[in-house]
C-alpha positions in Angstrom: 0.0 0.0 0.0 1.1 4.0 -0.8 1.1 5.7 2.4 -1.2 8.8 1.5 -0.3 10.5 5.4 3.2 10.3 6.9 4.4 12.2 9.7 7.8 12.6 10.9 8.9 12.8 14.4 6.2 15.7 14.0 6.0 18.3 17.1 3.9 21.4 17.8 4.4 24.3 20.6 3.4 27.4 21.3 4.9 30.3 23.3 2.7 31.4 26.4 3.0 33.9 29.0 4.3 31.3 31.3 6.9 29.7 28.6 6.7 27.0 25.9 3.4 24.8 25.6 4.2 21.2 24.0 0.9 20.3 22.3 2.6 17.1 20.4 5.9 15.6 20.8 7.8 13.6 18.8 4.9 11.9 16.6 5.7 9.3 13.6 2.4 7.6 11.8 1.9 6.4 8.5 -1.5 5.9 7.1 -2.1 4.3 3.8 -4.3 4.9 0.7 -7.9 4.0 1.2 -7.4 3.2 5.3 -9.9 4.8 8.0 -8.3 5.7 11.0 -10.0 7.1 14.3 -7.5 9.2 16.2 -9.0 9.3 19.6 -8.0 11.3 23.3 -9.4 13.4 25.7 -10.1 17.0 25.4 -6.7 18.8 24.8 -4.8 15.9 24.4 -3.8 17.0 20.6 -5.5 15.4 18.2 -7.4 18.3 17.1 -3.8 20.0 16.6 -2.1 17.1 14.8 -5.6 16.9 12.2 -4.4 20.4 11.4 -1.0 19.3 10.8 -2.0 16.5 8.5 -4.0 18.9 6.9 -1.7 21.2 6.1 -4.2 23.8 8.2 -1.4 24.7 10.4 2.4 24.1 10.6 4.8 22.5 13.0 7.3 23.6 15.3 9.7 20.4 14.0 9.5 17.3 12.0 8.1 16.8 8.6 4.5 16.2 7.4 3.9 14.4 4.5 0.6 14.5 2.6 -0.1 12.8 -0.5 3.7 12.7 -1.7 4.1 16.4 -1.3 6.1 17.5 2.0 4.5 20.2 3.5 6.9 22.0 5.9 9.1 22.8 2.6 5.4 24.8 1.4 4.3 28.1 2.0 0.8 28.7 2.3 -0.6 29.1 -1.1 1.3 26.0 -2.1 -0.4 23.9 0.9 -3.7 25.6 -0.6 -3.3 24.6 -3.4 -2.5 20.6 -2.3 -5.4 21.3 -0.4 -7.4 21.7 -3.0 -6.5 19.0 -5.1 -6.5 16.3 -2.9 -8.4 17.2 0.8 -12.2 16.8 1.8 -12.8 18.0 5.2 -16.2 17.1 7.6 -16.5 20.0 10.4 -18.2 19.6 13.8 -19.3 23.0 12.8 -20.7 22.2 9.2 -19.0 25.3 8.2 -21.4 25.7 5.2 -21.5 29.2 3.8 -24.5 30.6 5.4 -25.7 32.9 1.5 -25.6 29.9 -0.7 -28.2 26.9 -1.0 -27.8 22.8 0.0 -27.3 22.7 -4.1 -24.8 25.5 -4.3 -22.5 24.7 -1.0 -22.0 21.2 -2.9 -21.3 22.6 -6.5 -18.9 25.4 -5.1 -15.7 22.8 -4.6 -17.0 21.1 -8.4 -17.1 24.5 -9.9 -13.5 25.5 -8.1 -11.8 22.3 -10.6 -13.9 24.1 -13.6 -16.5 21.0 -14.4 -19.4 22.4 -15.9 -21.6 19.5 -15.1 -21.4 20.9 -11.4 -25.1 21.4 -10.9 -25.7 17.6 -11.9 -23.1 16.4 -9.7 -23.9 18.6 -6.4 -28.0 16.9 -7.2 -26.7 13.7 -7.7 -24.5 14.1 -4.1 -27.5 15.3 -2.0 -29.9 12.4 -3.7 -27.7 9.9 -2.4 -27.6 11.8 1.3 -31.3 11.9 1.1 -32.2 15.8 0.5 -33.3 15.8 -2.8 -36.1 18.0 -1.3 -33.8 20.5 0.4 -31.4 21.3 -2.6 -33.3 24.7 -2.5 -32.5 25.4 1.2 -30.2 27.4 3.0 -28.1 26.7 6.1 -30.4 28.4 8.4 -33.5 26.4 7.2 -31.7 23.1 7.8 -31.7 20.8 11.0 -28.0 19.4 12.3 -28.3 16.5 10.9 -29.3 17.9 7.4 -26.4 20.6 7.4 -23.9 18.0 8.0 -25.4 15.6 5.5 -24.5 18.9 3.3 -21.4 19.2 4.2 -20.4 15.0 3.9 -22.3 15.4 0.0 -19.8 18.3 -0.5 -16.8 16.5 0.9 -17.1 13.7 -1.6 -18.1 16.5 -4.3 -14.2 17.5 -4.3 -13.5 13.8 -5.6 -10.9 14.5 -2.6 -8.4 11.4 -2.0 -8.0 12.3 1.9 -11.2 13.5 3.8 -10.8 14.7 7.7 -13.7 14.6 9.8 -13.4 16.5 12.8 -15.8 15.7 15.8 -18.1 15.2 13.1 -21.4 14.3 15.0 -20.3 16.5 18.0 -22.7 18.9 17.9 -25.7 16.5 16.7 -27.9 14.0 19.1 -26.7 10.4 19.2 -29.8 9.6 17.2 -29.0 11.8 14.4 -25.1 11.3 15.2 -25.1 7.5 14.5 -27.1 7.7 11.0 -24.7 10.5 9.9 -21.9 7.9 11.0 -23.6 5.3 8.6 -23.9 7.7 5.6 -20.4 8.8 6.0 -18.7 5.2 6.4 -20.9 3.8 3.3 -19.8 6.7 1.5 -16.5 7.1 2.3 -16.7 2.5 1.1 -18.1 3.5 -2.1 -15.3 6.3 -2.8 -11.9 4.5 -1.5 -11.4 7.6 0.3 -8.5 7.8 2.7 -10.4 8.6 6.2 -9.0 10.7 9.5 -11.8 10.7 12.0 -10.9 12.9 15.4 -13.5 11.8 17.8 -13.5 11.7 22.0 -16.0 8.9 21.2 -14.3 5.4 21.5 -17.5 3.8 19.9 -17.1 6.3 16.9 -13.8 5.4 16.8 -14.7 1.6 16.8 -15.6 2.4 13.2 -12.5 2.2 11.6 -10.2 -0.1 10.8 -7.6 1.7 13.4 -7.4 3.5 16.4 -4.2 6.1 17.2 -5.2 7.3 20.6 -3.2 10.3 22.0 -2.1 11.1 25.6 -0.7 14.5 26.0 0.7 14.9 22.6 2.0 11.5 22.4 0.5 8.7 20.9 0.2 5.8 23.3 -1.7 3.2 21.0 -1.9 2.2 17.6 -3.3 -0.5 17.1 -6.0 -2.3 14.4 -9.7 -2.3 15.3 -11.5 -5.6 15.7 -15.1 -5.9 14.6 -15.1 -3.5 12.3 -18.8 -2.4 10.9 -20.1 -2.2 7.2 -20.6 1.4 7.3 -23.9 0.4 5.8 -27.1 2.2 7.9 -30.7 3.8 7.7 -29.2 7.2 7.1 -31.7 9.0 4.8 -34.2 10.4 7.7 -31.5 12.6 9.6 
């Protein structure tokens, strides 16, 4: 397999008022093409911070980060963009859908950005298969939880991305809703081959994928390979 995510003795501090904060230390992981890995911890613990990393969102203090072939710590910013892009889907617990555009028009924006002009078809066809084929007309505002983040898992896959990162993805939704999101996002994320980061505090979120990297004040203290592994397959069209 073609590792797709390599980090390199990675590490992360900031300067305070009281002196240096170590957020990560000294963090090596490989994660190959088409794997779906759960990095777990408790609040403030880091994984929020390395997903950043991996991302290209932010950059470290030391080591070297690795995404899709391309080192990013020899980047600057519009180069990581621009990697970004091309080869990064990203599931917010926020939704972070732009608040003037429609369900249809939030999906087609990361089509149109790669110039395909069958955009609108695309974005419909996305949004179909996340059960909002009536909402495609609706804005953020007049959307439940569940329905903005089926939005924003239709335009994740929409960027044809190779890497998506979800970041506490059902953390602001009820476990009810939560779980079916959970469904439509594994079954999707099957169907693409996508390469899968899921930061969760969850442990039975995290029981998901295939692998579990659980952080302990910056450092990773397990990674190990996830038995009982579900289908991703679920009643996720009434969120």
């Amino acid at each position: 397999m073609t590792a797709m995510i390599e980090a390199r003795h990675l590490a992360k501090q900031v300067a305070t008022s009281e002196g240096q904060l170590v957020i990560l230390k000294d963090i090596s992981l490989s994660i190959d093409a088409a794997e779906a890995v759960a990095i777990v911890g408790v609040s403030g613990s880091g994984k929020s911070t390395l997903l950043g990393l991996m991302a290209g969102l932010d950059s470290a203090s030391a080591g070297d980060m690795i995404l899709d072939g391309q080192n990013l710590s020899t980047m600057d910013e519009e180069e990581r963009a621009q990697l970004r892009g091309r080869s990064v889907g990203f599931v917010f617990q926020s939704f972070q859908l732009l608040p003037s555009l429609t369900a249809l028009e939030n999906v087609m924006l990361p089509i149109e950005l790669k110039n395909d002009r069958d955009a609108r078809r695309k974005a419909a066809t996305l949004l179909q298969r996340v059960g909002l084929e009536s909402r495609l007309q609706h804005y953020p505002n007049q959307l439940s939880g569940g329905e903005q983040q089926r939005v924003a898992i239709a335009r994740a896959f929409a960027s044809e991305a190779k890497i998506l990162f979800a970041d506490e993805p059902t953390g602001n939704l009820d476990a009810a809703t939560g779980a079916k999101v959970i469904d439509l996002l594994f079954s999707l994320n099957a169907e693409f081959g996508t390469t899968l980061v899921l930061v969760t505090h969850d442990d039975r979120l995290a029981q998901r994928c295939g692998r579990l990297v659980r952080l302990v004040a910056g450092e990773i203290t397990e990674d190990s390979v996830v038995d009982g592994v579900g289908d991703g397959v679920g009643d996720a069209a009434h969120v």
